[in-house]
Every structure is written in C-alpha cells, then in structure tokens.
C-alpha positions as CSV (number, residue, x, y, z in Angstrom):
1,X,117.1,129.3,77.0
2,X,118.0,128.3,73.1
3,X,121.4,126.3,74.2
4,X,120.5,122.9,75.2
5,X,123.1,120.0,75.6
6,X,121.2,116.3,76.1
7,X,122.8,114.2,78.3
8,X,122.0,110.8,77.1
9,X,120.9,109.2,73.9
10,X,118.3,106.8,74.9
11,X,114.3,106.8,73.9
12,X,112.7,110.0,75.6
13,X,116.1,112.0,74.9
14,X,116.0,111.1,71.2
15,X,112.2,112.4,71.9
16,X,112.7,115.3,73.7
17,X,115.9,116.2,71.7
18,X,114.4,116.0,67.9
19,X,111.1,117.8,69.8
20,X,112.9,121.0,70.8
21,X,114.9,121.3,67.8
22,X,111.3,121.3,66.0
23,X,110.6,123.8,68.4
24,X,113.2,126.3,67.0
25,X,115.8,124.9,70.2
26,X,120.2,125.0,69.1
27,X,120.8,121.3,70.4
28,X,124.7,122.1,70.6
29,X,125.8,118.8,72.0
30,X,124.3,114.9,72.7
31,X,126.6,113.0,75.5
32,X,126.8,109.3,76.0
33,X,129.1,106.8,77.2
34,X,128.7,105.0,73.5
35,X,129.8,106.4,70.4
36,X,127.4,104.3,68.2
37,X,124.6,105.8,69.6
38,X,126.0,109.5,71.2
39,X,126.6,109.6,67.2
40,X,123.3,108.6,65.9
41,X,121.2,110.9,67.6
42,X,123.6,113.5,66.5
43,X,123.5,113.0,63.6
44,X,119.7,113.7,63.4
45,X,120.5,116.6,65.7
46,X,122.6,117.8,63.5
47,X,124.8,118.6,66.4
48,X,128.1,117.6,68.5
49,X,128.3,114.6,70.5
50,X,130.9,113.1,72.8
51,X,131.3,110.0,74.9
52,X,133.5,111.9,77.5
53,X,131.4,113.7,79.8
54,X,134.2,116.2,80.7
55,X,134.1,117.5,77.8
56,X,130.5,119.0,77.7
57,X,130.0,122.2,76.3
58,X,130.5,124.8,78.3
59,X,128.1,127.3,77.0
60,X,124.7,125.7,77.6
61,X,121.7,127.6,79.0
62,X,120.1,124.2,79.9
63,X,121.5,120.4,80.4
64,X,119.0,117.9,80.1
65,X,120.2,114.2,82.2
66,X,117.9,111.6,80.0
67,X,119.5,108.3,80.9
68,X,118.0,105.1,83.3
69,X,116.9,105.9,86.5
70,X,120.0,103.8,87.9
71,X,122.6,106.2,86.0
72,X,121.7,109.8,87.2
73,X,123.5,109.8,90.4
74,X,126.7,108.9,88.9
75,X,126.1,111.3,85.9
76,X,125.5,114.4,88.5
77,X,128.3,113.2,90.6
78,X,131.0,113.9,87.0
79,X,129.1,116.9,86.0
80,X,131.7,119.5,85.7
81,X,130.5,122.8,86.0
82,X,128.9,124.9,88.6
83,X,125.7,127.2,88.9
84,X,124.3,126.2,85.8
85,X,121.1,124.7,85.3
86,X,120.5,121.0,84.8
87,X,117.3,119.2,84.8
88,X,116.7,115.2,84.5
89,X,113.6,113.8,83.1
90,X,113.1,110.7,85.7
91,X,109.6,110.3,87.0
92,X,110.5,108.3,90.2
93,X,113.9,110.4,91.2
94,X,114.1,113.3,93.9
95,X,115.5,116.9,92.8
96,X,118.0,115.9,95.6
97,X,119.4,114.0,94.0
98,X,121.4,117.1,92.6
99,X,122.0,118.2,96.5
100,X,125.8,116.8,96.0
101,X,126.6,119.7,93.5
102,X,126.3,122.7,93.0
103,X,124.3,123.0,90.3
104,X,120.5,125.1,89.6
105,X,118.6,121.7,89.6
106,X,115.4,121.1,88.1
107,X,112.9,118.6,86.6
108,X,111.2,117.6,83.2
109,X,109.0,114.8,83.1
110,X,107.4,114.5,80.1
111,X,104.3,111.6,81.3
112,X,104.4,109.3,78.1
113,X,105.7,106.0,76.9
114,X,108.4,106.7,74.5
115,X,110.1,104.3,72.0
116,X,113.5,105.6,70.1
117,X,112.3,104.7,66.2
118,X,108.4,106.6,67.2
119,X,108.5,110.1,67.9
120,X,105.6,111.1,70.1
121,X,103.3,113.9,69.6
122,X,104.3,115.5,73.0
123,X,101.6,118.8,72.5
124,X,98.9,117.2,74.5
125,X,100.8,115.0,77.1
126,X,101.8,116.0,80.6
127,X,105.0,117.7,81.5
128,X,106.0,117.7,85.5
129,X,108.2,120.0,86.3
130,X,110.1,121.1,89.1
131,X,112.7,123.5,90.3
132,X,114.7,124.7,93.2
133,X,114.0,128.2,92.7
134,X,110.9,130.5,91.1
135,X,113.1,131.9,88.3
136,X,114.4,128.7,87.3
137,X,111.0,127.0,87.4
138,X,109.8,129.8,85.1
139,X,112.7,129.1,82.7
140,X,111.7,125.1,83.1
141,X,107.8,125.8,82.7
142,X,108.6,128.0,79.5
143,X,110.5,125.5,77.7
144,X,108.3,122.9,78.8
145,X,105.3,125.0,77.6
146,X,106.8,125.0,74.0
147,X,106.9,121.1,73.5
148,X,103.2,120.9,75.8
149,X,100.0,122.6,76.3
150,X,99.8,120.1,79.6
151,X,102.4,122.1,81.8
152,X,102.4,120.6,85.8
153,X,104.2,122.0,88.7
154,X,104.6,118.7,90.9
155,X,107.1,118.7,93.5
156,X,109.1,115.0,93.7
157,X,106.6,113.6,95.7
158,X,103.7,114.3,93.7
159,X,106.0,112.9,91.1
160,X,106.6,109.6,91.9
161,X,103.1,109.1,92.7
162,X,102.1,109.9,89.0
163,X,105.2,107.5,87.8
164,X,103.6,104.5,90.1
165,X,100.2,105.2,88.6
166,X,101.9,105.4,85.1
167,X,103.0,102.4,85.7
168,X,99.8,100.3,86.4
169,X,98.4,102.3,83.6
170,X,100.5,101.8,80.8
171,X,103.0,99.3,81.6
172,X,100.9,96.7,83.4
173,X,98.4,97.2,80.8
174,X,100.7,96.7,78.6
175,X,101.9,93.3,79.7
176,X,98.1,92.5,80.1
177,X,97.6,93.2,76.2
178,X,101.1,90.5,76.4
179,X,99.2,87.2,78.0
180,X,95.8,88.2,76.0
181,X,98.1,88.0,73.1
182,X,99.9,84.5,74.5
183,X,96.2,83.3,75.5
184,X,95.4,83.6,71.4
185,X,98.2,82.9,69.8
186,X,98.1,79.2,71.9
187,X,94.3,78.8,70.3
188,X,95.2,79.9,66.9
189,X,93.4,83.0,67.1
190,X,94.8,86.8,66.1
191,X,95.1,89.5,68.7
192,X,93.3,91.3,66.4
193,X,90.1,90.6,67.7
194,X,90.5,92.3,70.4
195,X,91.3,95.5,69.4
196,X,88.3,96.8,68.9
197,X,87.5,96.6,72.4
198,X,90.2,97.8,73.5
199,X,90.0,100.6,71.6
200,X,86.0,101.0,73.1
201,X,87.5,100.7,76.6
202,X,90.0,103.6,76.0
203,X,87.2,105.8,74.5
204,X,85.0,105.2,77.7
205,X,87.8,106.5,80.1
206,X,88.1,109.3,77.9
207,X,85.5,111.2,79.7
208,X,84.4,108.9,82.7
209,X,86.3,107.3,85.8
210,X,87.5,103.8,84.8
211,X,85.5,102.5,88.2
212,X,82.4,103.5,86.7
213,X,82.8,101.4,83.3
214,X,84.2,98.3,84.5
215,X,82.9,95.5,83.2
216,X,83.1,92.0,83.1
217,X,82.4,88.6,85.3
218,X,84.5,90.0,88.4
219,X,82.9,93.7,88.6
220,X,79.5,90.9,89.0
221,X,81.2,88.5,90.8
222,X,80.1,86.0,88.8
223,X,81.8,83.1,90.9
224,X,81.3,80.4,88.1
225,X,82.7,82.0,85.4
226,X,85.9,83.1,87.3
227,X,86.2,79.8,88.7
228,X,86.2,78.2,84.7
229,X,88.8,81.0,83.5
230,X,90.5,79.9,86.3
231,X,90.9,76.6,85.0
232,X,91.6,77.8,81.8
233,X,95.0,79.2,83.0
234,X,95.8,75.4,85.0
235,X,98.6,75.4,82.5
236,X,100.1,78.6,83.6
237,X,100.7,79.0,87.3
238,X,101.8,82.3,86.9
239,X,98.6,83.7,84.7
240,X,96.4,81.9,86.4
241,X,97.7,83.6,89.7
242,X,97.6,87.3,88.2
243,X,93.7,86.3,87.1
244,X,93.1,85.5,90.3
245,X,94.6,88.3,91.9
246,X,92.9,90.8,89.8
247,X,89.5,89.4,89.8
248,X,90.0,89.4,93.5
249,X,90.5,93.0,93.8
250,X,87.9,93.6,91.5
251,X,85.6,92.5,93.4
252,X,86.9,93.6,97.2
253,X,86.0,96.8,95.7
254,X,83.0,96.8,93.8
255,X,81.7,94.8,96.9
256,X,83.1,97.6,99.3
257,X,81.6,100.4,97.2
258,X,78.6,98.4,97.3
259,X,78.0,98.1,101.0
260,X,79.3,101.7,101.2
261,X,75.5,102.7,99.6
C-alpha cells in the first residue's frame, strides 16, 4: 500500500496528500479537472498530475476521490479500471455510492476542518473508515493508522451522523465566532477580547460534557437579560432570530433536565 494516486486537489487532498508523503507514501499521480491547481499540488508532491481522468495511473495500490461532495458520483462513474481499490474521503456520502462499478470501495474520513495554505496536524484527529471487505478494511485502517493514532471503524451511517455533529461543532460555531465578530466590529471593539474566553470554553469541554459547563443568561433563564440582547439585535432580523432561537433551546433543555430531577 505505498502507491497512492489523489483524485482531487482541493483542501483535505492537499492535506492528506503532503501527510502521507511525510509518512514515507510514493504519491505517483494528483488528478483534477484544472491544470492550475492539478499542477500546484504536484508540484509539492513532487509527483505526476493530469486533468484527464482516463489517464490515471494504472499501477496504484490505493486511489483516494478528495473532491466536493457534489462531484464523487460523477468521478466514480469515469473511473477506469476495475478491482482495484478506491476510497473517498466524504463524511456525509454512502460506500454505495461505488455500487455502479466494480471497484474494492472504501472510506477515509479524516474528522477535521482543513484549509489548503494550513496543513493540519492529523496524529491526534479522528479517521472513519470503512470498507466492503475485512482485508480491505485492514489495508484502509493501516494507512489510516500511519497519518492517526485516532483510527474509527464507522459504517456510512455512523458516518454521517458524526459529519452532522461536525457540523454544529465546528462550522456553526464558526459562523457564531462570524456575528460576535460583526456585533464588535459595529461598536468599535476588537474580537480580541473574546478570545480568551473562548479559549476557556474549549479547555472546559476538554474533559467534561459541554451540557454541564454551559453558561450564561439562557442556561438561567434569565428572561430580562434575553429580552434586552434581544433588542440589541432589532437591527438585524436575522441575528436577532438565531439569538432567539438558541436561547430558546437553551433553555427547553436545561428546563427539561431540570424537571427530569
């Protein structure tokens, strides 16, 4: 399993591509539809690229499909070879989606947020992986096992669970940090200042249940002080709505765990 050809050039295949090669992996080939960046990511291969997918190499022990969600169906449907085996690296799509050819399909999901000019320290982050067979899910686990010491069998739907939850974890978040940003910036104040919290509110869910360290004026359901944040937001419709909303379910379930005791 040395022989790896990366089918796509995008964030987590720039990742997972400059990754294995660290990890002693022959990246023989990069594949995608544009030259610019099928080139770029080759270059720090040091490897072969193409933009015509017919014209993968042939002598692979592994093809990795690393491109949007939206593109993998038509990527396995112009693979050209058969029996070998081909993993994608999608959280939220089936194994089946290889059922059309026949291929030895698997899964990689490496569990991270991945940006093309940071490469990410993959050693302690979940890997999901999958296959249709146990001596392909071996070969997937032991590659897996040499970019992660966080190495998960999860079968697709186990899988798309963990990419909804990733979701609210990171990329909600994520736009959260966004409007907390906005909210500043429109009162001449640095996002800075928040940091530090955010950073303390990390560390707590480190080692406890974020349930059990919420804080703040829903968690109490302190009505006045929702009501003036409320008002706060008149200027926004939309953030004022997603306060709302949150605070709301805040408190449904700090009020249910309550009358639960």
């Amino acid at each position: 399993m040395n022989k790896i050809v990366l089918i796509g050039a995008g964030n987590v295949a720039s990742n997972l591509g400059i990754t294995l090669k660290e990890k002693g992996k022959e990246i023989v080939q990069v594949y995608s539809k544009t030259n610019s960046s099928s080139s770029l990511l080759a270059k720090k291969l040091n490897c072969d690229y193409t933009t015509d997918i017919k014209e993968l190499k042939e002598e692979a022990d592994l093809y990795i499909i690393s491109v949007k969600d939206s593109a993998i169906n038509e990527i396995v449907e112009q693979f050209p070879y058969e029996n070998v085996l081909v993993s994608h690296t999608s959280g939220s799509v089936d194994i089946d989606v290889f059922s059309k050819k026949n291929v030895r399909p698997a899964v990689i999901y490496p569990l991270q947020t991945f940006s093309k000019d940071f490469l990410v320290d993959l050693s302690n982050s979940p890997i999901l992986v999958e296959a249709a067979n146990n001596e392909d899910l071996l070969k997937i686990k032991k590659i897996a096992s040499e970019i992660s010491d966080n190495v998960i069998h999860a079968d697709s739907k186990q899988r798309s669970y963990s990419h909804l939850a990733a979701v609210f974890a990171c990329n909600f978040s994520n736009h959260l940090f966004f409007i907390a940003e906005d909210i500043l910036k429109k009162n001449n104040l640095s996002f800075d200042i928040l940091k530090p919290l955010i950073k303390e509110t990390f560390r707590k869910i480190e080692s406890n249940s974020p349930y059990e360290v919420q804080t703040g004026p829903a968690v109490r359901n302190d009505k006045n002080i929702i009501k003036k944040h409320s008002e706060l937001l008149s200027y926004s419709d939309s953030y004022q709505k997603i306060y709302n909303f949150i605070s709301d379910n805040i408190v449904l379930n700090h009020l249910k765990k309550t009358d639960q005791n």
